[in-house]
One Martini backbone bead per residue (centre of mass of N, CA, C, O) as a GRO file, in nm:
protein
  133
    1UNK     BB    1   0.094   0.043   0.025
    2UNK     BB    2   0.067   0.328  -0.012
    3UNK     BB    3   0.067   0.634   0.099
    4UNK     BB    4  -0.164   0.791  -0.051
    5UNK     BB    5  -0.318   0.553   0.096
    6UNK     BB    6  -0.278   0.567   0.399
    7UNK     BB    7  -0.418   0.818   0.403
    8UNK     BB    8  -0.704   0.800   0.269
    9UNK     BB    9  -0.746   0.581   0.506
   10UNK     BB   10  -0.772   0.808   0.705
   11UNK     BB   11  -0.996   0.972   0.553
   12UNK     BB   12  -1.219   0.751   0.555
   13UNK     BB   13  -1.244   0.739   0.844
   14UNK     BB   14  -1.370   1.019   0.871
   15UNK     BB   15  -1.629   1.036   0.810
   16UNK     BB   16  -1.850   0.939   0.990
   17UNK     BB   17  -1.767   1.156   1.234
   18UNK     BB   18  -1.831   1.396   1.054
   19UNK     BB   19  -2.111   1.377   1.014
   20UNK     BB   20  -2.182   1.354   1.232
   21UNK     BB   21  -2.148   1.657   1.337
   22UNK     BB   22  -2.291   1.770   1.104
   23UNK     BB   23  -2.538   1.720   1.258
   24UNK     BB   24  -2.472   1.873   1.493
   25UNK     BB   25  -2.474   2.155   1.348
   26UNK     BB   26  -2.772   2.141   1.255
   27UNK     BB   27  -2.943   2.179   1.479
   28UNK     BB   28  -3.144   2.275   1.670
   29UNK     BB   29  -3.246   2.610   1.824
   30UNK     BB   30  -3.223   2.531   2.184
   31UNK     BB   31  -3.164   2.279   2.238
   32UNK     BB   32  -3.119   2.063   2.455
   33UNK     BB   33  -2.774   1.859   2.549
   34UNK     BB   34  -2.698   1.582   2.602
   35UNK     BB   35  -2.487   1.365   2.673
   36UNK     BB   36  -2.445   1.237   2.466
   37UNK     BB   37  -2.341   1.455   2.286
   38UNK     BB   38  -2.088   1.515   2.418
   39UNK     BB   39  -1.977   1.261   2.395
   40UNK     BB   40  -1.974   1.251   2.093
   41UNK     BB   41  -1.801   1.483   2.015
   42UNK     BB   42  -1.547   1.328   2.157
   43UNK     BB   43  -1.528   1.153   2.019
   44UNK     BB   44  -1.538   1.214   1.712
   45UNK     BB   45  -1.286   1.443   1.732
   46UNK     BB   46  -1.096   1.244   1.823
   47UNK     BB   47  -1.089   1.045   1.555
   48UNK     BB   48  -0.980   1.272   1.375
   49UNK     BB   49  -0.739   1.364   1.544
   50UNK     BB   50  -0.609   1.098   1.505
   51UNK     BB   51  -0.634   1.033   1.212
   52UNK     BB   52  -0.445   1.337   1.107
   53UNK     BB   53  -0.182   1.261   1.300
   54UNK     BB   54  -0.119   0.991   1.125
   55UNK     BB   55  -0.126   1.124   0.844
   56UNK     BB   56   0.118   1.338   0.906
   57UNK     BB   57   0.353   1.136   0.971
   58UNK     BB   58   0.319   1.021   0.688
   59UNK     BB   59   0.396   1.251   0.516
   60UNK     BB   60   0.676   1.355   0.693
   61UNK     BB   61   0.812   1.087   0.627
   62UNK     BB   62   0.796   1.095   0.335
   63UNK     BB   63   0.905   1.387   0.254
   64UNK     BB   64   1.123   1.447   0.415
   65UNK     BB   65   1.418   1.617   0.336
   66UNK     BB   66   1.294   1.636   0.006
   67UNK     BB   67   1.144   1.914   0.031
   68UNK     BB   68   1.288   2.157   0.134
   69UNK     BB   69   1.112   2.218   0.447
   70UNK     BB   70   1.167   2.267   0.776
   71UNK     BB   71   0.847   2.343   0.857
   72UNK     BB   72   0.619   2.147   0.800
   73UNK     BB   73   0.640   2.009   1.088
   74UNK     BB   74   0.510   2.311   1.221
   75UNK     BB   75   0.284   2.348   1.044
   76UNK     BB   76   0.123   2.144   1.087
   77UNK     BB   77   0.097   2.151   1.402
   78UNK     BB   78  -0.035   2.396   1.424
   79UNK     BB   79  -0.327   2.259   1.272
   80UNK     BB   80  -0.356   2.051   1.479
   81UNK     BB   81  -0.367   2.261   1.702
   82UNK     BB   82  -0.657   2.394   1.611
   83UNK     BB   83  -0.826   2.116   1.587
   84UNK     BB   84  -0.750   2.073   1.902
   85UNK     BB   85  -0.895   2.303   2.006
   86UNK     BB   86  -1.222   2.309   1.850
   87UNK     BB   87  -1.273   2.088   2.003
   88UNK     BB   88  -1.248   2.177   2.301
   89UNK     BB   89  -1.458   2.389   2.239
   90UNK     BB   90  -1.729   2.195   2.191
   91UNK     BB   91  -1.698   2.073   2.413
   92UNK     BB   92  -1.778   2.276   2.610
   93UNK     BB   93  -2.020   2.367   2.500
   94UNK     BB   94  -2.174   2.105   2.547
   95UNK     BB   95  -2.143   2.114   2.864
   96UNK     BB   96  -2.306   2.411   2.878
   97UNK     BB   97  -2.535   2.366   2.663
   98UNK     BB   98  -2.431   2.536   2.424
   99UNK     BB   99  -2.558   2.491   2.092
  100UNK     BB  100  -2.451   2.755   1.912
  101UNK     BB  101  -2.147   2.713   1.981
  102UNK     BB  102  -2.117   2.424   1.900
  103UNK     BB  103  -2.151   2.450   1.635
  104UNK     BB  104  -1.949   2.637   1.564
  105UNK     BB  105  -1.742   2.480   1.614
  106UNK     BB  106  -1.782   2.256   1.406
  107UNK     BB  107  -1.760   2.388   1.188
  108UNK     BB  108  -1.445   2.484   1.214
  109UNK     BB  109  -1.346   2.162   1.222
  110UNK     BB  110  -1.453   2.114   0.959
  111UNK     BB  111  -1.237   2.316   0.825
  112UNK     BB  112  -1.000   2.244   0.921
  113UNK     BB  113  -0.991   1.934   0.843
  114UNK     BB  114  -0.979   2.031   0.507
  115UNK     BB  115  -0.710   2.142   0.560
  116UNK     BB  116  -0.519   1.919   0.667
  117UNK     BB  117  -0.565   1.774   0.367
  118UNK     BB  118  -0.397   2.024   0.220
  119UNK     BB  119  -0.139   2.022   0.382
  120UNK     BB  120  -0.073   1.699   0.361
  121UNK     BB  121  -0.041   1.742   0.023
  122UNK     BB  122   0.187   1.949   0.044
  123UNK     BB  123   0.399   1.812   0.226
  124UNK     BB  124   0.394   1.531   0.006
  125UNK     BB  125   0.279   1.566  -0.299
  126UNK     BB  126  -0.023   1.468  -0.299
  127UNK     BB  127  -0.319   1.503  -0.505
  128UNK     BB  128  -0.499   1.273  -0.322
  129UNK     BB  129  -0.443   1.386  -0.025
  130UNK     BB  130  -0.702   1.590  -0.083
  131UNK     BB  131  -0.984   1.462  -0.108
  132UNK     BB  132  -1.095   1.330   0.105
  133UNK     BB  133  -1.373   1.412   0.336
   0.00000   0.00000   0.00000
């Protein structure tokens, strides 16, 4: 299996609870939070982001130094953790019942998500390993 399919079926790991995510992000406005959402919301994006730290690994792996950007690896990093600040984020909103910043964070997480595979497939440069989720 190559580098580039290894990505992508990290990324298509993702596709399920990114799914949940965006279900939870369309919920009706005002509705009170359920123990069972907040589980869902860490699972969900713990899942996601290990799917991407361990995607972020084999890009920076496969790059190695013949990248020629010794900063990719801090580039990635930076975006990791965006994605995990934002988790953490919809994790609070969700436990403090906040439906509406709970949502909102979801969105941003769903937005970093795509962007983290747009980093991963410039670090790597594999025009397939953004395409997935």
């Amino acid at each position: 299996m190559s580098i580039a399919d290894q990505i992508q079926d990290h990324q298509a790991r993702c596709a399920a609870p990114l799914i949940s995510l965006r279900m939870l992000a369309q919920g009706e406005e005002g509705m009170p939070l359920s123990r069972r959402v907040v589980v869902e919301v860490a699972q969900a994006t713990g899942r996601v982001l290990a799917e991407a730290e361990a995607a972020g690994r084999l890009a920076l792996a496969a790059a190695g130094a013949a990248s020629g950007h010794p900063g990719d690896g801090t580039f990635l990093r930076v975006r990791l953790d965006r994605l995990a600040a934002a988790a953490d984020d919809a994790i609070a909103a969700a436990r403090a019942g906040e439906s509406a910043e709970m949502r909102r964070c979801l969105r941003r997480f769903d937005a970093l998500t795509s962007a983290i595979w747009t980093v991963q497939a410039a670090v790597y440069g594999s025009p397939q390993a953004g395409t997935a989720a």
